[in-house]
C-alpha positions as CSV (number, residue, x, y, z in Angstrom):
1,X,-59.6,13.2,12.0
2,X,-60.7,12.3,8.4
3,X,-58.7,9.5,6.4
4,X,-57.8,10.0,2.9
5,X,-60.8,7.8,1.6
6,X,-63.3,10.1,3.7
7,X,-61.7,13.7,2.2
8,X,-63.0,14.3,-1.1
9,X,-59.8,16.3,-2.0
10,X,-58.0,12.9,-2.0
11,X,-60.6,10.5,-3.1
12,X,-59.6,7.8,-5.8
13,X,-61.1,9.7,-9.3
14,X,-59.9,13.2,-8.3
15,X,-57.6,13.9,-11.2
16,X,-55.0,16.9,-10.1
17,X,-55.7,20.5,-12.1
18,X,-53.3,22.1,-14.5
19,X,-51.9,24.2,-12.3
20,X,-50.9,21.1,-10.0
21,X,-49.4,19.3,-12.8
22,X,-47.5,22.9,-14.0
23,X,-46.2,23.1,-10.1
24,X,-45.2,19.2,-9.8
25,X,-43.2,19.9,-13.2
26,X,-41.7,22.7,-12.5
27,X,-40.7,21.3,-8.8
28,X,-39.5,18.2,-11.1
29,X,-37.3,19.9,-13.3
30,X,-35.8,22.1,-10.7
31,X,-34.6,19.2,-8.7
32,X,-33.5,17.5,-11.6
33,X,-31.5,20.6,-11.8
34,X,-30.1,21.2,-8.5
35,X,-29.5,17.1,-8.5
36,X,-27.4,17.3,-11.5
37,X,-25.5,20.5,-10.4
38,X,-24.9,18.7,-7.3
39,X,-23.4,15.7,-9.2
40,X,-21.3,18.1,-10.9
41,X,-19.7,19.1,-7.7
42,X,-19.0,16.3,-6.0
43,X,-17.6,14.8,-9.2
44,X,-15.6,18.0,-9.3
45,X,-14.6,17.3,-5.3
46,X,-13.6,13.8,-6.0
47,X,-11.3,14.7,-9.2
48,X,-9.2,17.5,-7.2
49,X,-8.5,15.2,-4.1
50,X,-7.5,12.5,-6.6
51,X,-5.3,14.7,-8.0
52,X,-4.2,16.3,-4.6
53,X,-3.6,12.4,-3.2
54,X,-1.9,11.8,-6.3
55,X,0.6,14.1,-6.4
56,X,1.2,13.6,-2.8
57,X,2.1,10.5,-3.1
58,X,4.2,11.3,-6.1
59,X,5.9,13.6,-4.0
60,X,6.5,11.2,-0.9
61,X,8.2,8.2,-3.0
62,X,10.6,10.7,-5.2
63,X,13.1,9.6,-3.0
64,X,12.5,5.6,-3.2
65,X,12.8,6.4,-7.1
66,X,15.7,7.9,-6.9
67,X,17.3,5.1,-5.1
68,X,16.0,2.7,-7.1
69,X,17.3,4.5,-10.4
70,X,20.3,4.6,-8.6
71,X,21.0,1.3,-8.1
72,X,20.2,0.2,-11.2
73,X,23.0,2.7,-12.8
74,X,24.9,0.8,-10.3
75,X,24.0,-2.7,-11.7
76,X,23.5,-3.4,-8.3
77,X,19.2,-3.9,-9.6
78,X,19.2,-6.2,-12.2
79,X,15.3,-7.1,-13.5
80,X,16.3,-10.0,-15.9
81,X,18.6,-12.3,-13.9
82,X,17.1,-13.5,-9.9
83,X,20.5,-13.0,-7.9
84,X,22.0,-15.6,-5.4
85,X,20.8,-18.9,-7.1
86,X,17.1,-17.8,-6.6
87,X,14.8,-18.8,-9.4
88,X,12.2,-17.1,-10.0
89,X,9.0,-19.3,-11.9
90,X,5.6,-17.9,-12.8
91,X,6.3,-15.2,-10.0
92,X,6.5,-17.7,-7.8
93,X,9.9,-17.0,-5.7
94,X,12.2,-20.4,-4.2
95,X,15.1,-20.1,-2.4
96,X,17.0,-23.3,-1.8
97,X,19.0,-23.4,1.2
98,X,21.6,-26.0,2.8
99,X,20.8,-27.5,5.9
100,X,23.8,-25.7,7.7
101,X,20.9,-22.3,7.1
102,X,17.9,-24.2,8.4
103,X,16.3,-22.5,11.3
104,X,16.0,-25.7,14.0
């Protein structure tokens, strides 16, 4: 079996032809091609299933929104005032509680 150091074909100062450098450039540029079409797709892919998810989920809290729209034309949702002596600080929430609610 010959190495690649004993096969002239491969030896160190063979320099490839033209028509090797035309075929390795046109192999190049056609997988550049089918690479990029291949992006295209799957950007394509991802876009519609964020969409699809999207909407989906859209669809499946409709009802929470409702509710949520409907308590608030109820006053029963009120975003500037913390209900029930809570206080509300930073986002940070604190309930106080007497010691006749204190788990024992």
């Amino acid at each position: 079996m010959d190495s690649p150091r004993q096969n002239p074909q491969f030896g160190q100062g063979a320099q490839p032809g033209p028509l090797a450098k035309l075929i390795a450039f046109v192999l190049s540029a056609g997988f550049l091609v089918l690479a990029f079409m291949f992006s295209l797709v799957a950007l394509a892919v991802v876009a519609v299933l964020g969409v699809v998810l999207g909407g989906w989920l859209w669809w499946k809290t409709r009802a929470l929104r409702k509710q949520m729209e409907q308590m608030r034309e109820d006053g029963q949702f009120d975003r500037t005032a913390p209900t029930g002596g809570d206080q509300v600080i930073e986002g940070e929430f604190i309930r106080e509680i007497g010691p006749e609610q204190r788990l024992r």
